[in-house]
N, CA, C and O of each residue as an XYZ file, in Angstrom:
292
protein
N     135.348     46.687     85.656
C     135.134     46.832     84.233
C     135.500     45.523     83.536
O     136.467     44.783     83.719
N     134.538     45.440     82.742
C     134.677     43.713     82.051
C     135.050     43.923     80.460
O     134.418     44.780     79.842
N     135.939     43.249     79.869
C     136.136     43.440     78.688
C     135.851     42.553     77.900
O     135.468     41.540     78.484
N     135.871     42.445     76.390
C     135.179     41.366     75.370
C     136.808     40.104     75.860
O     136.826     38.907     76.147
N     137.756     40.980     75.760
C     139.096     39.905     76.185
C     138.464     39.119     77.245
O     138.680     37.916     77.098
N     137.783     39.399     78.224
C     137.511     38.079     79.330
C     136.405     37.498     78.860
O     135.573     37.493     79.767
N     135.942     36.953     77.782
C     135.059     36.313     77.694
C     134.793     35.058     77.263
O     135.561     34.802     76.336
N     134.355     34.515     77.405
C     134.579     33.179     77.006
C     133.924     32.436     75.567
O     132.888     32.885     75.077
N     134.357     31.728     75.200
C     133.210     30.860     73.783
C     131.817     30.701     74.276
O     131.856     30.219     75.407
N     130.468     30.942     73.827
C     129.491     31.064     74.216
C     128.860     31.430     74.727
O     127.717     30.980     74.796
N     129.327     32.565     75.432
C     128.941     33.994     76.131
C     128.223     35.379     74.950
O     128.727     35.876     73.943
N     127.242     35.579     75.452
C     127.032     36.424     75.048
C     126.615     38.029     75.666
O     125.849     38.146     76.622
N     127.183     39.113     75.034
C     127.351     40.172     76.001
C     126.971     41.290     75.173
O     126.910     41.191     73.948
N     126.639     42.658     75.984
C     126.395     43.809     75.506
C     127.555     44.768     75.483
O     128.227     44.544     76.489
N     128.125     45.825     74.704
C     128.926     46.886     74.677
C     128.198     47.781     75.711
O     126.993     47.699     75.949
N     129.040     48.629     76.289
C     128.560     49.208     77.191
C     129.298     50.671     76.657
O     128.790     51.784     76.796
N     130.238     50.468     76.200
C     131.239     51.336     75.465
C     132.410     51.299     75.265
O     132.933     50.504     76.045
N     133.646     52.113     74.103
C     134.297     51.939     73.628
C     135.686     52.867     74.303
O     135.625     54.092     74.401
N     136.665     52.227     74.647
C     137.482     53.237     74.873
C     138.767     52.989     73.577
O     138.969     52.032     72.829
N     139.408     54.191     73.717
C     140.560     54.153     72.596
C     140.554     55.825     71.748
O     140.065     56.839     72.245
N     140.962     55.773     70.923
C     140.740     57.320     70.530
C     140.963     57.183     69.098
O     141.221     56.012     68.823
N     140.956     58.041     67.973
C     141.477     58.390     66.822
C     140.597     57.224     65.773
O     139.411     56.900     65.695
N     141.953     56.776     64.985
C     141.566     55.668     63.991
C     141.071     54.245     64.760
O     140.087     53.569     64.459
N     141.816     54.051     65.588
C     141.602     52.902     66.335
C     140.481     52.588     66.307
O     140.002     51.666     65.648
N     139.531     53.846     67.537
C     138.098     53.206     67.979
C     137.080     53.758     66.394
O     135.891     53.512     66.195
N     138.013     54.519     65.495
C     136.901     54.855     64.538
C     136.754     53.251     63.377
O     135.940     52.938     62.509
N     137.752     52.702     63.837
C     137.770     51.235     63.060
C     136.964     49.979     63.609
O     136.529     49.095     62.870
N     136.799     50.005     65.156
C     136.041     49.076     66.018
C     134.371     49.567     65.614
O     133.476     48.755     65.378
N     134.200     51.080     65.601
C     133.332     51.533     65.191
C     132.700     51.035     63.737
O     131.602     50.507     63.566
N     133.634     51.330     62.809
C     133.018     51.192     61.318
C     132.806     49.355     60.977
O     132.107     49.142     59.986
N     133.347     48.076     61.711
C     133.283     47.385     62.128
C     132.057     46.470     62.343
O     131.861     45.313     61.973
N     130.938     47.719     63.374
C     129.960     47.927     63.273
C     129.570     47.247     65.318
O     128.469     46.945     65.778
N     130.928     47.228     66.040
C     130.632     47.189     67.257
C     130.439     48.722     67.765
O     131.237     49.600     67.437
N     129.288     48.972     68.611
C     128.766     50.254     68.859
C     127.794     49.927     70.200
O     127.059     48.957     70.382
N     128.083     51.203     71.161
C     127.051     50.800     72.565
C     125.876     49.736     71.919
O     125.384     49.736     70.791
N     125.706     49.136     72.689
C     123.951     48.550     72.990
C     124.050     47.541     71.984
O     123.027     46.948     71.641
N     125.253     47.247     71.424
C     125.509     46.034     70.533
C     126.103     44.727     71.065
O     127.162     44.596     71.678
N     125.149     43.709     70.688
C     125.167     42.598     71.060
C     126.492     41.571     70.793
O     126.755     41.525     69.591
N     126.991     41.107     71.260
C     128.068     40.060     70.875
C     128.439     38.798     71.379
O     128.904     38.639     72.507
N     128.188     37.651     70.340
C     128.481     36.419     70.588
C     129.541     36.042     70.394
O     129.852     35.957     69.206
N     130.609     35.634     71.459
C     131.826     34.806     71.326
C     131.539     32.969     70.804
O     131.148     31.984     71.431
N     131.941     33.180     69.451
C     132.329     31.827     68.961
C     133.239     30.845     69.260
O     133.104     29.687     69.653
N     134.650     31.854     68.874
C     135.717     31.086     69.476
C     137.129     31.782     69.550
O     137.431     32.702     68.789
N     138.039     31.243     70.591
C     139.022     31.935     71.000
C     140.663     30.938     70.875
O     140.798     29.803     71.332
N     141.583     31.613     70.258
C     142.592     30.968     69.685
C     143.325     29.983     70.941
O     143.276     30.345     72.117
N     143.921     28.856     70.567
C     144.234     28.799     71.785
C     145.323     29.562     72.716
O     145.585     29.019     73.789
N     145.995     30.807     72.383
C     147.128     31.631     73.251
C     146.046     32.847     73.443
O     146.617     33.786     73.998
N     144.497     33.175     73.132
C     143.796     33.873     73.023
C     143.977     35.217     72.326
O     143.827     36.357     72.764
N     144.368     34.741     71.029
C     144.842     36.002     69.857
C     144.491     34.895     68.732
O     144.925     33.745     68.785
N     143.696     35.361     67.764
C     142.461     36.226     68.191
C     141.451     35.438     68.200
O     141.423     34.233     67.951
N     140.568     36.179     68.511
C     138.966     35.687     68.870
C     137.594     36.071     67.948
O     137.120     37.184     68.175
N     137.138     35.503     67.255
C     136.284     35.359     66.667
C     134.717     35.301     67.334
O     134.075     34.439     67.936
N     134.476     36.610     66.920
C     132.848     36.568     67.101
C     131.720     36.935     66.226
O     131.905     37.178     65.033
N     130.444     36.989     66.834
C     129.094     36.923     66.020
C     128.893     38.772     65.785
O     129.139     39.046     66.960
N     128.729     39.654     65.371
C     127.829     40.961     65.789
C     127.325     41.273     64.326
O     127.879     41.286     63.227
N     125.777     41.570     64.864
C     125.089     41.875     63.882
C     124.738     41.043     62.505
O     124.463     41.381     61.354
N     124.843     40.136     63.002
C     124.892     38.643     62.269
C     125.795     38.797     61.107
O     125.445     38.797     59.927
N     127.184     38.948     61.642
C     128.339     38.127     60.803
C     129.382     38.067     61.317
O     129.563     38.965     62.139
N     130.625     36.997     61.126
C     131.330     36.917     61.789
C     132.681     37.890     61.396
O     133.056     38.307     60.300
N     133.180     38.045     62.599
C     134.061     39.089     62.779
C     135.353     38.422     63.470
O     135.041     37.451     64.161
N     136.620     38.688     63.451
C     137.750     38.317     64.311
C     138.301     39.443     64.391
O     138.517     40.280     63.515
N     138.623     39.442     65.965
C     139.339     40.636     66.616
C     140.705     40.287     67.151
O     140.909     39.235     67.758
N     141.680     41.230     66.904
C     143.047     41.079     68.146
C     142.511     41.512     69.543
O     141.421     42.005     69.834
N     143.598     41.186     70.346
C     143.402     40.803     71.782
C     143.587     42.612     71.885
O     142.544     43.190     72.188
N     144.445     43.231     71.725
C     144.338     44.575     71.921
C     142.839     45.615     71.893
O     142.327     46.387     72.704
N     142.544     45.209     70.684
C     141.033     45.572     70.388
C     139.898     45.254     70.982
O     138.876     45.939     70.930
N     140.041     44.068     71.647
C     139.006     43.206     72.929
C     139.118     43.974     73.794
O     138.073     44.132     74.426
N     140.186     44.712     74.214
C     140.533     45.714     75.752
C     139.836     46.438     75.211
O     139.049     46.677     76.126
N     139.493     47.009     74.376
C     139.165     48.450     74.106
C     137.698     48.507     74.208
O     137.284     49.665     74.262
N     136.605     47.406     74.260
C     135.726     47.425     74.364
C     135.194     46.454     75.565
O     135.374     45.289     75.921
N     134.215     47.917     76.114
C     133.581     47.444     77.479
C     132.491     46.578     77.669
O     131.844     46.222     76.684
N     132.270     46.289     78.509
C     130.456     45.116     78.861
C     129.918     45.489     79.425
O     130.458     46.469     79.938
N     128.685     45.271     79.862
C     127.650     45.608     80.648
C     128.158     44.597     81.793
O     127.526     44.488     82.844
């Protein structure tokens, strides 16, 4: 299982799905990361917290916790 956390600057990847439960994944959700959604890694801090990416054409920054929570193809 591959997560958005292993990814690198200029990678681009698909959600495959979301794990987590409650508010959490209903926040990754409203967000607007969702299966079959595309995501471009821009850039990643240098201690890798946090990471900034592309979805749905705008940019977004995530904590490293929240990167686990979402899967790849």
């Amino acid at each position: 299982m591959k997560t958005l956390r292993q990814c690198r600057p200029g990678d681009t990847v698909t959600v495959a799905r979301l794990h987590g439960t409650g508010a959490v994944k209903r926040r990754i959700m409203d967000m607007g990361i969702t299966k079959g959604t595309q995501i471009f890694v821009r850039k990643v801090a240098p201690l890798g917290d946090p990471m900034e990416v592309n979805v749905r054409s705008y940019e977004l920054t995530l904590r490293k916790a929240d990167c686990e929570m979402i899967e790849l193809n």
